[in-house]
BATOR-526048 format. One record per residue (C-alpha): residue number from 0; residue in three letters; x, y, z. Coordinates in nm, 4 decimals. Layout:
N
VEXBA/NUM/ALA/X/Y/Z
...
This chain:
113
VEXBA/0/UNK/0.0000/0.0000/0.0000
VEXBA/1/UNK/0.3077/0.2194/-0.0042
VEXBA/2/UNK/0.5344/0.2627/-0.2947
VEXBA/3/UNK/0.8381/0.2203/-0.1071
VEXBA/4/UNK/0.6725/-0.0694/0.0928
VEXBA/5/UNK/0.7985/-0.4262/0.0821
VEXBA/6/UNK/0.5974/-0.7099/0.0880
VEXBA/7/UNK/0.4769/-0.9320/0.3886
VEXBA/8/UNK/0.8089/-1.1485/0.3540
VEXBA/9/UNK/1.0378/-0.8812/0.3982
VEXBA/10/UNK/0.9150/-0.7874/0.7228
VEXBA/11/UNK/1.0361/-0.9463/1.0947
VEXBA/12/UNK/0.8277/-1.1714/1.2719
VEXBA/13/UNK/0.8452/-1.0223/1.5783
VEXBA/14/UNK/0.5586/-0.7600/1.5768
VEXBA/15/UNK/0.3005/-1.0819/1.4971
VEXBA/16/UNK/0.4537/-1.3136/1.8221
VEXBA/17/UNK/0.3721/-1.2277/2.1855
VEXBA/18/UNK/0.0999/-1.0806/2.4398
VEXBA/19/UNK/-0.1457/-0.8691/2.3216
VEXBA/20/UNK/-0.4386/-0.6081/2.4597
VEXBA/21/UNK/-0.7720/-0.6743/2.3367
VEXBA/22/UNK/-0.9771/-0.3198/2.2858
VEXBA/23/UNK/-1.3321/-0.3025/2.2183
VEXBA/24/UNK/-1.4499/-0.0076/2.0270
VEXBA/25/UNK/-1.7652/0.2083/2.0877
VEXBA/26/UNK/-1.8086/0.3501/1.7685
VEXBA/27/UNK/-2.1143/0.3603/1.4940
VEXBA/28/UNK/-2.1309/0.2023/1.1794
VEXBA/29/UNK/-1.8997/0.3276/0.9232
VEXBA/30/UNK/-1.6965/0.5606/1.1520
VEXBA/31/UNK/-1.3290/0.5685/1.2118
VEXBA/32/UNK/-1.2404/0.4596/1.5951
VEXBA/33/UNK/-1.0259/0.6854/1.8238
VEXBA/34/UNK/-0.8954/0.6561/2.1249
VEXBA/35/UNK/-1.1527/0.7861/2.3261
VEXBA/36/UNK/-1.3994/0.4629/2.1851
VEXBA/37/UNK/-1.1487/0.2312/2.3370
VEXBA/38/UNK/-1.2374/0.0242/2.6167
VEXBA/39/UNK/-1.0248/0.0443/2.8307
VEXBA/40/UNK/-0.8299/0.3196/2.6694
VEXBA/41/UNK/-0.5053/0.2276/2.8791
VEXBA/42/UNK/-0.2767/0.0711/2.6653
VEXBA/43/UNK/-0.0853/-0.2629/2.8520
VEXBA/44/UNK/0.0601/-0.3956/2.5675
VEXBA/45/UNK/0.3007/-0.3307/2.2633
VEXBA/46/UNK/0.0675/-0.5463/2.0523
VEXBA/47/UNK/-0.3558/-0.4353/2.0335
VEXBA/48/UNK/-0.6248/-0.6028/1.8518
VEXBA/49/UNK/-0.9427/-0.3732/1.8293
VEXBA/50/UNK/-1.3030/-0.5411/1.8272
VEXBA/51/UNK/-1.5132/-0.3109/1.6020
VEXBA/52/UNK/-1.8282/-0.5621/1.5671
VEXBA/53/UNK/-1.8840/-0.3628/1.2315
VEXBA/54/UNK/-1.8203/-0.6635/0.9672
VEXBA/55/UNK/-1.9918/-0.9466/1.1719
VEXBA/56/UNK/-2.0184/-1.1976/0.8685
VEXBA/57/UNK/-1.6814/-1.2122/0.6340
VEXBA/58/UNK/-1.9244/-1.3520/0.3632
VEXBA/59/UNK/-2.1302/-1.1221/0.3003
VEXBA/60/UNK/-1.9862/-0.7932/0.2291
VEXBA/61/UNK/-2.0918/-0.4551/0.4242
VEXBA/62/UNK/-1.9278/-0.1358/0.3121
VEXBA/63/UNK/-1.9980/0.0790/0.6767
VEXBA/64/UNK/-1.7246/-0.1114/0.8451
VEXBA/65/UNK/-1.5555/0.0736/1.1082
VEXBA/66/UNK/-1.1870/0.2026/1.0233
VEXBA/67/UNK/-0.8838/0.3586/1.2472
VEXBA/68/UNK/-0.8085/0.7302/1.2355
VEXBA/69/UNK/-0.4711/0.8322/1.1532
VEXBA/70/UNK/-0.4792/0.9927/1.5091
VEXBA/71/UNK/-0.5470/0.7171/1.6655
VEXBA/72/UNK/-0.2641/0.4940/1.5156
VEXBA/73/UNK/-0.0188/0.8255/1.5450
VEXBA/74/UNK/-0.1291/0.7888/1.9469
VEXBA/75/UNK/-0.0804/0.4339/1.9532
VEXBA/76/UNK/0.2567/0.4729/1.7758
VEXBA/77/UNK/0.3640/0.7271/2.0904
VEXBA/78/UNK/0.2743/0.4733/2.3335
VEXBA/79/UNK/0.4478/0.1756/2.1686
VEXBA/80/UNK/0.2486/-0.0192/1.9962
VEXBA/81/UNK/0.3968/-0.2397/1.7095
VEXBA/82/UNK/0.1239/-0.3922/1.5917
VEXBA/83/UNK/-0.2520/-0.3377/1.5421
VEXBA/84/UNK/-0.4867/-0.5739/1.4812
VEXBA/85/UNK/-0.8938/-0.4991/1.3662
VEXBA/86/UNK/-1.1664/-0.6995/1.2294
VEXBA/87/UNK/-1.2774/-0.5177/0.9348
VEXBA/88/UNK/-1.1277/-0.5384/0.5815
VEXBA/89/UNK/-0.9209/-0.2114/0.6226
VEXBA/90/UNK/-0.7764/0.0139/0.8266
VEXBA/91/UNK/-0.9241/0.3074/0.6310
VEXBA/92/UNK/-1.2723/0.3061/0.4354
VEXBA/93/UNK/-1.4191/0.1315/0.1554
VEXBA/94/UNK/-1.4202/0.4704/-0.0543
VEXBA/95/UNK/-1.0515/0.5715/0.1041
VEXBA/96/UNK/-0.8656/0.6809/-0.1979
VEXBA/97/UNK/-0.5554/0.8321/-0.0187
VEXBA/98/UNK/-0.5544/0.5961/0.2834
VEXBA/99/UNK/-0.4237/0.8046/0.5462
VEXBA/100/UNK/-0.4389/0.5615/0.8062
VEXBA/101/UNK/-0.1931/0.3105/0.5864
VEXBA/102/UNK/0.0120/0.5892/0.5641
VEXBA/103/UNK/0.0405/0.6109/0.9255
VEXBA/104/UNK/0.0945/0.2514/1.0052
VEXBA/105/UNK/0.3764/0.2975/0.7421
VEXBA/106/UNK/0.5655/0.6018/0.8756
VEXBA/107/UNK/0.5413/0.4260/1.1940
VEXBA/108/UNK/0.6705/0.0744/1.0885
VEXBA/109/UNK/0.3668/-0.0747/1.2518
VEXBA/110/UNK/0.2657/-0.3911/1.1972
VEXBA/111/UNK/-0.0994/-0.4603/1.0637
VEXBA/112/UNK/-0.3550/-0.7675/1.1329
């Protein structure tokens, strides 16, 4: 998603092996989660998976999945975190064009589930 990217083999194993914080987010359909819809919003853990609830059934396809704001992964990204997992296609929107929030996982080196 990044023109000077690499693919999935080029990068370390380390950000996908050890503990991780689960985070469930408040947040309606279609929105992008910040940290203030994280619960809890203390971060434990280099590693966070965040439960959206917003693409319940991986086959059958709903575009008003919830996404990550930039912010949010630039805050994460001050705290630590190396990876972030979420369980929705994308880290940005369907109709993302510019996907700022890959951009951000990018500049930060952060790993993406």
């Amino acid at each position: 998603y990044h023109k000077d990217g690499g693919g999935i083999e080029d990068r370390p194993l380390y950000p996908y092996l050890g503990p991780c914080q689960l985070l469930d987010a408040s947040t309606p359909p279609g929105m992008r989660v910040e940290f203030e819809h994280l619960q809890p919003n203390k971060i434990l853990a280099h590693r966070v998976l965040i439960r959206t609830r917003s693409f319940p059934n991986p086959n059958r396809w709903n575009s008003d999945f919830c996404s990550l704001s930039p912010r949010l992964i630039e805050e994460l990204a001050e705290q630590g975190v190396i990876l972030i997992g979420i369980d929705t296609p994308s880290v940005d929107p369907e109709s993302s064009k510019d996907l700022p929030s890959h951009q951000a996982l990018f500049r930060h080196q952060i790993a993406v589930l």
